[in-house]
Short mmCIF file of the C-alpha atoms (twelve columns), coordinates in Angstrom:
data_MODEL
# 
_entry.id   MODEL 
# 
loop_
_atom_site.group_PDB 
_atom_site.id 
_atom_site.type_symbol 
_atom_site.label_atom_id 
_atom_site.label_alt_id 
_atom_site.label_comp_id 
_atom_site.label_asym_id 
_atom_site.label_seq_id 
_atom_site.Cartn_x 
_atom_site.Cartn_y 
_atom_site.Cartn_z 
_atom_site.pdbx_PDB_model_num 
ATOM 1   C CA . UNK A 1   0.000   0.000  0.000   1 
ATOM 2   C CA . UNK A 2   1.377   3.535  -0.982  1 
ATOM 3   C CA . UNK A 3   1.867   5.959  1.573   1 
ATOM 4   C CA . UNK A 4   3.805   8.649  3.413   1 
ATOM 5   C CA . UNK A 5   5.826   9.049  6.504   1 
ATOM 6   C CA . UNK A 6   4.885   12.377 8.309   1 
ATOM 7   C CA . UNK A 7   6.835   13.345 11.367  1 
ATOM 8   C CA . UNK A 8   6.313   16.915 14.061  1 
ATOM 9   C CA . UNK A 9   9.235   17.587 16.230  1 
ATOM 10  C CA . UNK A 10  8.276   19.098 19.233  1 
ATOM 11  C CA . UNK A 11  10.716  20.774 21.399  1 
ATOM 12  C CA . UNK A 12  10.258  17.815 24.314  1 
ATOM 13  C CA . UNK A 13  8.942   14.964 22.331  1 
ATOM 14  C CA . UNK A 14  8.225   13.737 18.051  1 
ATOM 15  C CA . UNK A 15  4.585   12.749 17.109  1 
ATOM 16  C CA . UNK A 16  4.902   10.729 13.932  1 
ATOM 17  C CA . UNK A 17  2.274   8.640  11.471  1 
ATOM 18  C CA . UNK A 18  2.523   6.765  8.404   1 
ATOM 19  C CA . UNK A 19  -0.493  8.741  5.991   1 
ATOM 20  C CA . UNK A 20  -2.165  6.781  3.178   1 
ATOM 21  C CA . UNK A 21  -3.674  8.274  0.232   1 
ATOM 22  C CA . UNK A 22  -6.609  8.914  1.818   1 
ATOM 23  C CA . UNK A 23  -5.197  11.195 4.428   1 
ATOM 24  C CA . UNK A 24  -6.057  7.796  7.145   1 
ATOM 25  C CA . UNK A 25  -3.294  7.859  9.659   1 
ATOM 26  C CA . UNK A 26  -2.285  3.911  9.501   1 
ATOM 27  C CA . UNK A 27  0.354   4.300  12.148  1 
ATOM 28  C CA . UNK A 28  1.294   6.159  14.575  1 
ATOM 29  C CA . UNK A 29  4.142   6.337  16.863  1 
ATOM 30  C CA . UNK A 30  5.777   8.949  19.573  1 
ATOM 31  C CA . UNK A 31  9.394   9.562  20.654  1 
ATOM 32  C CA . UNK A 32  11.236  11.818 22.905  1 
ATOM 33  C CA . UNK A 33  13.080  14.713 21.220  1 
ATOM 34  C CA . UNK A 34  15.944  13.951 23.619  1 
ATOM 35  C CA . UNK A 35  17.198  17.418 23.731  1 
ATOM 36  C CA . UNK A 36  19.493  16.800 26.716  1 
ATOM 37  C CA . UNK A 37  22.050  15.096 24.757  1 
ATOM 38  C CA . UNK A 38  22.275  18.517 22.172  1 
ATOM 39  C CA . UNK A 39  21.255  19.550 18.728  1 
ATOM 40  C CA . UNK A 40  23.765  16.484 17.361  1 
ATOM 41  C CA . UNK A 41  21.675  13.722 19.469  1 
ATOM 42  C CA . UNK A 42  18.645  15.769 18.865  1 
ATOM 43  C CA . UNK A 43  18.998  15.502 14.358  1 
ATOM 44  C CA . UNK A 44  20.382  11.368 15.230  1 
ATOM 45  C CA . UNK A 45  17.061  10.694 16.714  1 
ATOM 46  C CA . UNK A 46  14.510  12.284 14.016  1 
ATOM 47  C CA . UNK A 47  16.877  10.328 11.434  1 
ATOM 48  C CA . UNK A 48  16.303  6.935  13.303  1 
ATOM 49  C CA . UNK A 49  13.095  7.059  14.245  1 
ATOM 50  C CA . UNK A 50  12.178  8.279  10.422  1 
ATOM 51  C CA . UNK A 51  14.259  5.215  9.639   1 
ATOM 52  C CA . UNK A 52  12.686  3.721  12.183  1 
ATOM 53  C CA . UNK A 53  8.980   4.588  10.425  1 
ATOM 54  C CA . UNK A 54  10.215  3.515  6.837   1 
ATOM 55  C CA . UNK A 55  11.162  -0.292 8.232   1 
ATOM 56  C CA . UNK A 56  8.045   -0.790 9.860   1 
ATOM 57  C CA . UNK A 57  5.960   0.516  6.463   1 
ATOM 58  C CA . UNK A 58  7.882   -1.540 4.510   1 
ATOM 59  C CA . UNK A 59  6.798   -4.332 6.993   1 
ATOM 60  C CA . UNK A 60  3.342   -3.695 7.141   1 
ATOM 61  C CA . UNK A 61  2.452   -2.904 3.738   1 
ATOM 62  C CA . UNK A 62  4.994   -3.890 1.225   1 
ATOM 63  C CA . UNK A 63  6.875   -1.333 0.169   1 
ATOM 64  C CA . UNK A 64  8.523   1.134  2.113   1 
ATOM 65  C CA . UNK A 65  7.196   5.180  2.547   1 
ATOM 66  C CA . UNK A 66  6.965   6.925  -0.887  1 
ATOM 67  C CA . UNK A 67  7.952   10.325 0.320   1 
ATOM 68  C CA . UNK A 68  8.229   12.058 4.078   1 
ATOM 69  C CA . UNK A 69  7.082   15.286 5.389   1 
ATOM 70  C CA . UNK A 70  8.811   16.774 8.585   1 
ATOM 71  C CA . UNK A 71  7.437   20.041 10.303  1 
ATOM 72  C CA . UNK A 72  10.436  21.571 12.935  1 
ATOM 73  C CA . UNK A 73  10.003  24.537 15.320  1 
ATOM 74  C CA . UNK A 74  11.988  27.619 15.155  1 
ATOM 75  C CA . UNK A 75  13.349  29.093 12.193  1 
ATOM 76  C CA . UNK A 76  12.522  26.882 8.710   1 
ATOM 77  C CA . UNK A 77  13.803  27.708 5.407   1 
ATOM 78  C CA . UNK A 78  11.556  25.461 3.437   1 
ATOM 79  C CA . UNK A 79  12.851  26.289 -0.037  1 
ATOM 80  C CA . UNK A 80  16.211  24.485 0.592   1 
ATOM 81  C CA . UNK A 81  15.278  22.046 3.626   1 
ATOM 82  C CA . UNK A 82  16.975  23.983 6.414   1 
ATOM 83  C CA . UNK A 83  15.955  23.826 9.860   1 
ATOM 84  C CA . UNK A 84  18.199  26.972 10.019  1 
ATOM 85  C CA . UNK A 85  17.513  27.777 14.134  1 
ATOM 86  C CA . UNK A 86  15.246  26.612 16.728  1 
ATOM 87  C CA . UNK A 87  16.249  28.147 20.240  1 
ATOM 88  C CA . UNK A 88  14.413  24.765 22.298  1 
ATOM 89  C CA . UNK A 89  15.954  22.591 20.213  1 
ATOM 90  C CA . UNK A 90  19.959  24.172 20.067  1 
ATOM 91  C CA . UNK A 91  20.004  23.599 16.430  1 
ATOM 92  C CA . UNK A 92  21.553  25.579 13.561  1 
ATOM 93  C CA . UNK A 93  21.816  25.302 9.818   1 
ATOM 94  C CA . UNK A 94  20.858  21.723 9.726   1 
ATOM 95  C CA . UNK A 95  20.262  20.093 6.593   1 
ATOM 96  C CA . UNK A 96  17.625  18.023 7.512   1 
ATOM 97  C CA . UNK A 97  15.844  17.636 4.293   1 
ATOM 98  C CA . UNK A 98  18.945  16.358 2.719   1 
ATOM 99  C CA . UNK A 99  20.194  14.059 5.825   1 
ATOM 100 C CA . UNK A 100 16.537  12.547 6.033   1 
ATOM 101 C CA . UNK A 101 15.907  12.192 2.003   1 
ATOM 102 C CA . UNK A 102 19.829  10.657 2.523   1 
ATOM 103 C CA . UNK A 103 18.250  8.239  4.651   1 
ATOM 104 C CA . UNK A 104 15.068  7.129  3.697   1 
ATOM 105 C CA . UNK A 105 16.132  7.348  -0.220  1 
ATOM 106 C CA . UNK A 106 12.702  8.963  -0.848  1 
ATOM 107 C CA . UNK A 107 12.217  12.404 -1.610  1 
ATOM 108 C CA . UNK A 108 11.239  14.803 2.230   1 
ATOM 109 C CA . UNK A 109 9.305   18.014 1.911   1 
ATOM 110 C CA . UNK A 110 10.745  20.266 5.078   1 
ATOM 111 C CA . UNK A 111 8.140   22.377 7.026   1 
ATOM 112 C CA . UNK A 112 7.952   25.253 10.181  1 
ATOM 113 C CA . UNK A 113 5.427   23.693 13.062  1 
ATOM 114 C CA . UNK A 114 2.656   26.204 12.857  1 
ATOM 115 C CA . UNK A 115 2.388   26.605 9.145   1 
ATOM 116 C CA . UNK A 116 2.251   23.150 8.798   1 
ATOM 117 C CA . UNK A 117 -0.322  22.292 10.966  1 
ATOM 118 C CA . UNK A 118 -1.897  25.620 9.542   1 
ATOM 119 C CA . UNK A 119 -1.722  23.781 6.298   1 
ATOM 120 C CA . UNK A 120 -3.737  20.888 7.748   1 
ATOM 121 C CA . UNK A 121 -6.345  23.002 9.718   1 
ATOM 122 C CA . UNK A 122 -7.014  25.159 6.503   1 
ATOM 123 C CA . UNK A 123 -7.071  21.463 3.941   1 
ATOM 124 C CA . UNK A 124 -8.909  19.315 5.925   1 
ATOM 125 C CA . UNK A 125 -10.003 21.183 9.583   1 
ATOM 126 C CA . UNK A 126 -11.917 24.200 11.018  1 
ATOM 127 C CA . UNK A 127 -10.610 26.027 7.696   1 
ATOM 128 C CA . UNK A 128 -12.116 24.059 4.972   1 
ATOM 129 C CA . UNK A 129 -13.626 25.168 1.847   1 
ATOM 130 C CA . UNK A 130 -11.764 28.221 2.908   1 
ATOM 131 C CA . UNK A 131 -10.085 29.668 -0.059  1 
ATOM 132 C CA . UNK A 132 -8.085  32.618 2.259   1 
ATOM 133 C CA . UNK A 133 -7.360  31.646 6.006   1 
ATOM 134 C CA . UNK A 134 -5.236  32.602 8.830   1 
ATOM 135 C CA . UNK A 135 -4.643  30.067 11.500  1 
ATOM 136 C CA . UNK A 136 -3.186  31.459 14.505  1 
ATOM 137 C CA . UNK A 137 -1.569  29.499 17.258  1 
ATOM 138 C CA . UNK A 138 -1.772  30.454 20.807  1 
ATOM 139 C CA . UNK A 139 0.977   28.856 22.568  1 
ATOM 140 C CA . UNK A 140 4.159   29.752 24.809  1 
ATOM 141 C CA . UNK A 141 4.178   31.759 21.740  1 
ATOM 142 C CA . UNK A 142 2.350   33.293 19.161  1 
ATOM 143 C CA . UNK A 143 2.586   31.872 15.615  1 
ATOM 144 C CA . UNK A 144 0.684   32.052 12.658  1 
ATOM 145 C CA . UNK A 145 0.114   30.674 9.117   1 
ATOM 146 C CA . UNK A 146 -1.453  32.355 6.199   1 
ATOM 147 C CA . UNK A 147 -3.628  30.150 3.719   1 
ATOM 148 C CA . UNK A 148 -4.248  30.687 -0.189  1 
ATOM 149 C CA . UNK A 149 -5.940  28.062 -1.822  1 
ATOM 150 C CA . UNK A 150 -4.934  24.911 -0.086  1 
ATOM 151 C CA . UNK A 151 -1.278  26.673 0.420   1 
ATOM 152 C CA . UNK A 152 0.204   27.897 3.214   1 
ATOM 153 C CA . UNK A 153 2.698   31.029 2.628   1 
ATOM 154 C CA . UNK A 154 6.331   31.004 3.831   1 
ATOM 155 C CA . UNK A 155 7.474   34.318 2.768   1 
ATOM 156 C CA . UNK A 156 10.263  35.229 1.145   1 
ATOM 157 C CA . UNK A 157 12.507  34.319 3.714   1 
ATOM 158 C CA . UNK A 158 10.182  31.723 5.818   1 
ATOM 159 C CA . UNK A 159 8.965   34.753 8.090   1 
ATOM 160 C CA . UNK A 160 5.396   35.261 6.732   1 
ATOM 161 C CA . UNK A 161 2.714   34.514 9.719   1 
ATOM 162 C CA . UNK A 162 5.320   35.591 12.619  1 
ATOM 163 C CA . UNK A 163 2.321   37.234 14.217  1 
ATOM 164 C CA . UNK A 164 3.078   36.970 17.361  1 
ATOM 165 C CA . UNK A 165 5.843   39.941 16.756  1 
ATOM 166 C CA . UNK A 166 2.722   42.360 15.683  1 
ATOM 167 C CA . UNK A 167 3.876   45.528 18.048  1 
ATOM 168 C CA . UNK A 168 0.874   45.791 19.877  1 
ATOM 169 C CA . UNK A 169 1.956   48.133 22.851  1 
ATOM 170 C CA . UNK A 170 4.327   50.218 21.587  1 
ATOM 171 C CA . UNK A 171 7.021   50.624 24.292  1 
ATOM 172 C CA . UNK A 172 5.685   48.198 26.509  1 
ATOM 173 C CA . UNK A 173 7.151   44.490 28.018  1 
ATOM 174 C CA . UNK A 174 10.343  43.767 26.202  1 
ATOM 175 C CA . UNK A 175 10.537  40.596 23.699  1 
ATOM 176 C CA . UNK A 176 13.323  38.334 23.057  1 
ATOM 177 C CA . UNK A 177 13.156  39.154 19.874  1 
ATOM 178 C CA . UNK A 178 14.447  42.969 20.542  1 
ATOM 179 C CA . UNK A 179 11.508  44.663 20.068  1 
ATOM 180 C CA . UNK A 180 9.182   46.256 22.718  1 
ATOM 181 C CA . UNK A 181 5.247   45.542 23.140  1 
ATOM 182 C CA . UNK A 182 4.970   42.035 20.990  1 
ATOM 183 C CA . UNK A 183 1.537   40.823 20.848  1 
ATOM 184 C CA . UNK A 184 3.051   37.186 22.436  1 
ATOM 185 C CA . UNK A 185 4.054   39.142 25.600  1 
ATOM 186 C CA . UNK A 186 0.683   39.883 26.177  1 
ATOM 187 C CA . UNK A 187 -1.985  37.341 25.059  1 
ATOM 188 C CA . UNK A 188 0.244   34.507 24.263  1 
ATOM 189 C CA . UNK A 189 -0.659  31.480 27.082  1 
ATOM 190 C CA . UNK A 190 2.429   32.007 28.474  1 
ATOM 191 C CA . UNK A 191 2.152   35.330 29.225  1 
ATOM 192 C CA . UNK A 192 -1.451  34.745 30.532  1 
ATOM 193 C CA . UNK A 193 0.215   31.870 32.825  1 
ATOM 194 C CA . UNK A 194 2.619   35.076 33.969  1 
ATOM 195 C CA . UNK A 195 0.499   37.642 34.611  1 
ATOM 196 C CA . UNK A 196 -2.406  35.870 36.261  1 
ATOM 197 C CA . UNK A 197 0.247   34.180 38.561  1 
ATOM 198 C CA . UNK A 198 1.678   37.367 39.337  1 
ATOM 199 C CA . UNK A 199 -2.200  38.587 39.778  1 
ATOM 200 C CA . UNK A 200 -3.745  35.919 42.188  1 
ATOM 201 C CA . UNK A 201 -0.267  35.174 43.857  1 
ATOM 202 C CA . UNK A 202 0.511   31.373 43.203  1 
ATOM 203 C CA . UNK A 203 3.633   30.785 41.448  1 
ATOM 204 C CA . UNK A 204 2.365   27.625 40.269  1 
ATOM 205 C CA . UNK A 205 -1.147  29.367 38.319  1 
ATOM 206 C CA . UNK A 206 -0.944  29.058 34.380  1 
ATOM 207 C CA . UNK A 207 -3.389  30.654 31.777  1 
ATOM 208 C CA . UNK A 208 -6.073  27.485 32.167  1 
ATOM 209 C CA . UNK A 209 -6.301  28.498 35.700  1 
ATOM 210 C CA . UNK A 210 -6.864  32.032 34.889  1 
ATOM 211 C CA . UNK A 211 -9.679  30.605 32.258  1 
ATOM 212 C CA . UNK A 212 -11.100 28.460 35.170  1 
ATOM 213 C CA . UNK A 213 -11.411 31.784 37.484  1 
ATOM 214 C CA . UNK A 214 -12.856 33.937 34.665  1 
ATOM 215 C CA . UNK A 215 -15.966 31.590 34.789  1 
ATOM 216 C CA . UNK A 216 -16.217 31.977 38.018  1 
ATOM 217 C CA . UNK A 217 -16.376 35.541 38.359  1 
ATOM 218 C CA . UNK A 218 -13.213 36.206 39.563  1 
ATOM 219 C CA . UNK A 219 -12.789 39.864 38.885  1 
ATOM 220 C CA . UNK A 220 -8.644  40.113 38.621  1 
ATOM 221 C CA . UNK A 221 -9.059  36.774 36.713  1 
ATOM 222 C CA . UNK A 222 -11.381 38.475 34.115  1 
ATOM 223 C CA . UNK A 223 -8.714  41.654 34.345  1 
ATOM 224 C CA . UNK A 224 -6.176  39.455 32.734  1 
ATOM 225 C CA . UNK A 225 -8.020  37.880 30.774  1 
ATOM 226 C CA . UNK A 226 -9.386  41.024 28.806  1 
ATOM 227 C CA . UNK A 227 -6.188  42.601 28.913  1 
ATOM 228 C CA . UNK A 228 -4.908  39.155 26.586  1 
ATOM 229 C CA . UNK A 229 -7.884  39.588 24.771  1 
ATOM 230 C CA . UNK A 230 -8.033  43.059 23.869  1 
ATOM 231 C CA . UNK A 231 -4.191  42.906 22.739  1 
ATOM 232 C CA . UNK A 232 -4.878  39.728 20.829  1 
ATOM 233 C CA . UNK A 233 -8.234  41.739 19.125  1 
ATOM 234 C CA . UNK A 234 -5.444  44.276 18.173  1 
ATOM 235 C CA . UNK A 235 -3.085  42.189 16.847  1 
ATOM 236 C CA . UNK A 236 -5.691  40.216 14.213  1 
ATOM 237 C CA . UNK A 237 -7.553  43.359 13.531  1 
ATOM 238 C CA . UNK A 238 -3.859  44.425 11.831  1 
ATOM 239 C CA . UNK A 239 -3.310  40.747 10.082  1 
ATOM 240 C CA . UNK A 240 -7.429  41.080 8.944   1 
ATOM 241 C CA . UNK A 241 -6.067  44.412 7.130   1 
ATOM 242 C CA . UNK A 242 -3.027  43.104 5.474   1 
ATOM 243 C CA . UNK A 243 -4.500  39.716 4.764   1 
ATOM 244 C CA . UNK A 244 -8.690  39.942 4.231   1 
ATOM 245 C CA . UNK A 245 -9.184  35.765 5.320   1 
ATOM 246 C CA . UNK A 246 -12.368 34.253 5.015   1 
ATOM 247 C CA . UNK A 247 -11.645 32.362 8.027   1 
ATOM 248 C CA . UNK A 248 -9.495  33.190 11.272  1 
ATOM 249 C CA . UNK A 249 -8.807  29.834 12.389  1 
ATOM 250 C CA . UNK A 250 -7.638  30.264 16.164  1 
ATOM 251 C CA . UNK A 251 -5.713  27.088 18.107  1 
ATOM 252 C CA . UNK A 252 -3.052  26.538 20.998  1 
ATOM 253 C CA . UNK A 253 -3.214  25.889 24.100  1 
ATOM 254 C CA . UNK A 254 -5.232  29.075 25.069  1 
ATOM 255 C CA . UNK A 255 -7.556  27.922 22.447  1 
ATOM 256 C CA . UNK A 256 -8.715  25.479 24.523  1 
ATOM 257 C CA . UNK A 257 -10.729 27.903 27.145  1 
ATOM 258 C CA . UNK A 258 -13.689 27.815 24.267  1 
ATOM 259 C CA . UNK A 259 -15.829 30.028 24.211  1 
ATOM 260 C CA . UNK A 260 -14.579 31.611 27.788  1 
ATOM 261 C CA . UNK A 261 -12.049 32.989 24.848  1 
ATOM 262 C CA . UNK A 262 -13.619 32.701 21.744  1 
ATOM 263 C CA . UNK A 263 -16.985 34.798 22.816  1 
ATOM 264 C CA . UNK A 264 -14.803 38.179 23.984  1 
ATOM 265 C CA . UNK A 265 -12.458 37.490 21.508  1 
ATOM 266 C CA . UNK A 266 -14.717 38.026 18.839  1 
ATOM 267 C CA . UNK A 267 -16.595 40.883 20.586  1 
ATOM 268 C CA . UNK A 268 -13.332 42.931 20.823  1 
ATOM 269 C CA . UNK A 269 -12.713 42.054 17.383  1 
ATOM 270 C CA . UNK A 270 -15.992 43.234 15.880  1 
ATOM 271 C CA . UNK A 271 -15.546 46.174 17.883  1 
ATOM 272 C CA . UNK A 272 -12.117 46.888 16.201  1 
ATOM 273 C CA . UNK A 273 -13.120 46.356 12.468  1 
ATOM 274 C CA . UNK A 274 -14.295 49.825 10.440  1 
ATOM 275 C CA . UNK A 275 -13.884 48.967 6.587   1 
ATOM 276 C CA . UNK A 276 -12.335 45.322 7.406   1 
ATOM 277 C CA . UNK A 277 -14.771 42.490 6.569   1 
ATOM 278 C CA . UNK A 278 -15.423 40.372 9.999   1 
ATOM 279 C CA . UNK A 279 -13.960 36.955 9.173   1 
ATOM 280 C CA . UNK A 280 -15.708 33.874 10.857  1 
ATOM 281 C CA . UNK A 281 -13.381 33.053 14.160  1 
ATOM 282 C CA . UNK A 282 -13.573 29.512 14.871  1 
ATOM 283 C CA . UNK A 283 -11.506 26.862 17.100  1 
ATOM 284 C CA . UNK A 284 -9.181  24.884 15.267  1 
ATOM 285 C CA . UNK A 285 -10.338 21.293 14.693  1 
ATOM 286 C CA . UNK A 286 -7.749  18.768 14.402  1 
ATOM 287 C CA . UNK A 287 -6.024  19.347 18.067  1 
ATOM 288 C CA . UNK A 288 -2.140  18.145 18.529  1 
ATOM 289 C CA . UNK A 289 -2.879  15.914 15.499  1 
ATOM 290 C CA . UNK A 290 -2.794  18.788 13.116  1 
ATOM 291 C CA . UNK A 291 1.510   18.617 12.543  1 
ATOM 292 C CA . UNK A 292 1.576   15.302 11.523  1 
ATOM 293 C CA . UNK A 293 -1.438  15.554 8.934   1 
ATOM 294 C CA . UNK A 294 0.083   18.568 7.683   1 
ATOM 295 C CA . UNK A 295 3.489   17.272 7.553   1 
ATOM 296 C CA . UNK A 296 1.477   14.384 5.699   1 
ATOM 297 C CA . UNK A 297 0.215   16.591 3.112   1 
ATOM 298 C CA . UNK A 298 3.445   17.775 2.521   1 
ATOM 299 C CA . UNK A 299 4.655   14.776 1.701   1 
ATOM 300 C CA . UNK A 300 2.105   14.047 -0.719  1 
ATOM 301 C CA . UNK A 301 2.090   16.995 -2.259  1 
ATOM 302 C CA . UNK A 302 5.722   16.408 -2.902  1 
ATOM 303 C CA . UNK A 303 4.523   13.292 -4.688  1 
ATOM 304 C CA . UNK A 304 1.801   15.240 -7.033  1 
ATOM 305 C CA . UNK A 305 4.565   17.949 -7.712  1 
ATOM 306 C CA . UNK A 306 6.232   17.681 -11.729 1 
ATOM 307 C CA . UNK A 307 9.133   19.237 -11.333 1 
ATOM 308 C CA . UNK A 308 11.440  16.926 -9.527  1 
ATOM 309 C CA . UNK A 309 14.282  19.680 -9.159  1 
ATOM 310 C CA . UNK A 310 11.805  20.848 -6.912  1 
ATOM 311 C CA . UNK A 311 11.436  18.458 -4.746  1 
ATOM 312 C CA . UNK A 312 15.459  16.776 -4.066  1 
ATOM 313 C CA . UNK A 313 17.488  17.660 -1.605  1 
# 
C-alpha cells in the first residue's frame, strides 16, 4: 500500500504517522526529542526514528514510505530544507531535508510547526472550503500561518505569519526578539500563565487556571483575561487588514478555554473592524494531530509535484 511518513518535532517529544492516500493515519508512533544530549543527538534521533517509520511501512504494507514530510520549530527555510535555528531545540543550519531524504532514499518536503499544521487546519479542519485563512496558534508563543488556496505562505525568507511579533503596545514588556510591546508578551498562554500568577499570587497558576477563574467571576481573573484579549483583538484586527481571510482559524493551548475565549475574543474584534470584513473566528479542529497531517500533506504533495528539481534535496 502507498503511503507517506509524516513526522512533528516538538521541542520535548516527536509525534509521527505513516499517511495513506486517503489522508487515514495507519500508524502512529511517539518519541522523545531527547534534547538533553544537544542539537547532534537531537537531528540522530529524528533520522532513526524516520528510519525507524520507513522499516516498519515496509513491513506492514509492502513497500517502504513513498515520500516524508517533517514540520520543525523555530526558524525553517523550506525552499532548501533547512531547519536553520530553533532556540528549544539548540540547532543551527541543519540540513535536515537532505540528511533525512539521505536516509530514507525517498524524496522529504521540510516544514515550520505552525504553518504546517496551519496547512492541515485550513485542507482538511476548522478552515475548509476556505479559499483565504489565517490560523493562529496560541501557545508559549504566538505563531501564525497564512492560507491561499490549499497553500500555506512562507514568505520570502520563511517569516510570513510571525504574528506573534505584531507591536501591539508600543514601548511596553520587552521581547526576546528585541523589540518592545509584541503581541506574544501579552496574550500569548504564556504570558497569561505570567500575569495571572503574578495577579492571584501562586507561582504555580498558568493561563487554564486564569480561564477556570474567569468563569467563576473572579474579577482580577477576568482583568487578565481582557487585557490578553483586547491585545490579541489588536493584533488580528492588523493581520485582517493586510491579509482579508475568510476564516481566522484560532488554536493553541489558550484555544482550549472555548468560548470563555472565543466569545470576547470576537466581541473585541468586531468592535475593532471599520472597513475590514469580519472573518468567521472559529476553534481549530484537528487538536495536537494537526503537525503530523500537515506534515502528511506535505509529503504528498511532494509526490503530485512535476518538477522533480523541486522536490530533491
Amino acid at each position: 500500500m502507498r503511503h507517506v511518513i509524516a513526522l512533528d518535532v516538538g521541542g520535548t517529544g516527536m509525534k509521527a504517522a505513516l499517511v495513506g492516500a486517503d489522508g487515514a493515519l495507519l500508524h502512529r508512533a511517539r518519541r522523545p526529542t531527547g534534547r538533553g544530549r544537544g542539537p547532534d543527538a537531537v537531528v540522530a534521533g529524528i533520522l532513526d526514528f524516520a528510519a525507524e517509520l520507513r522499516e516498519h511501512g515496509a513491513r506492514q504494507f509492502g513497500e517502504p514510505a513513498a515520500a516524508a514530510g517533517v514540520a520543525v520549530p523555530g526558524i525553517v527555510d523550506e525552499a532548501n530544507g533547512v531547519a536553520a535555528y530553533a532556540a528549544n531545540l539548540g540547532w543551527r543550519d541543519v540540513p535536515l531535508r537532505a540528511l533525512l531524504a539521505d536516509r530514507l532514499g525517498a524524496p522529504v518536503a521540510l516544514g515550520h510547526d505552525v504553518r504546517t499544521g496551519g496547512l492541515a487546519e485550513g485542507r482538511i479542519g476548522a478552515g475548509r472550503g476556505a479559499d483565504r485563512f489565517l490560523f493562529v496558534a496560541l501557545g508559549t508563543g504566538i505563531a501564525g500561518a497564512i492560507g491561499v488556496d490549499g497553500r500555506v505562505e512562507a514568505g520570502a525568507h520563511g517569516f510570513a505569519g510571525e504574528i506573534g511579533h505584531i507591536v501591539v503596545r508600543p514601548g511596553g514588556t520587552p521581547c526576546p526578539c528585541g523589540q518592545h510591546g509584541c503581541l506574544e508578551r501579552f496574550a500569548s498562554a504564556a504570558a497569561v500563565s505570567e500575569a495571572w500568577a503574578a495577579a492571584c499570587g501562586d507561582p504555580e497558576a498558568d493561563a487554564a487556571d486564569c480561564a477556570k477563574a474567569v468563569t467563576s467571576g473572579d474579577p482580577n481573573a477576568v482583568r487578565v483575561w481582557q487585557t490578553a484579549v483586547d491585545a490579541l483583538a489588536d493584533g488580528l484586527v492588523t493581520a485582517l487588514t493586510l491579509l482579508d481571510p475568510r476564516t481566522l482559524v484560532i488554536g493553541g493551548g489558550l484555544a482550549e478555554a472555548g468560548e470563555t475565549l472565543f466569545t470576547p475574543l470576537r466581541d473585541a474584534v468586531r468592535r475593532r473592524v471599520t472597513f475590514q470584513k469580519l472573518p468567521e473566528i472559529v476553534p481549530a479542529a484537528l487538536g495536537d494531530t494537526a503537525g503530523c497531517l500537515g506534515a502528511g500533506l506535505l509529503a504528498w504533495d511532494l509526490l503530485d509535484t512535476t518538477d522533480g528539481m523541486e522536490v530533491t534535496p
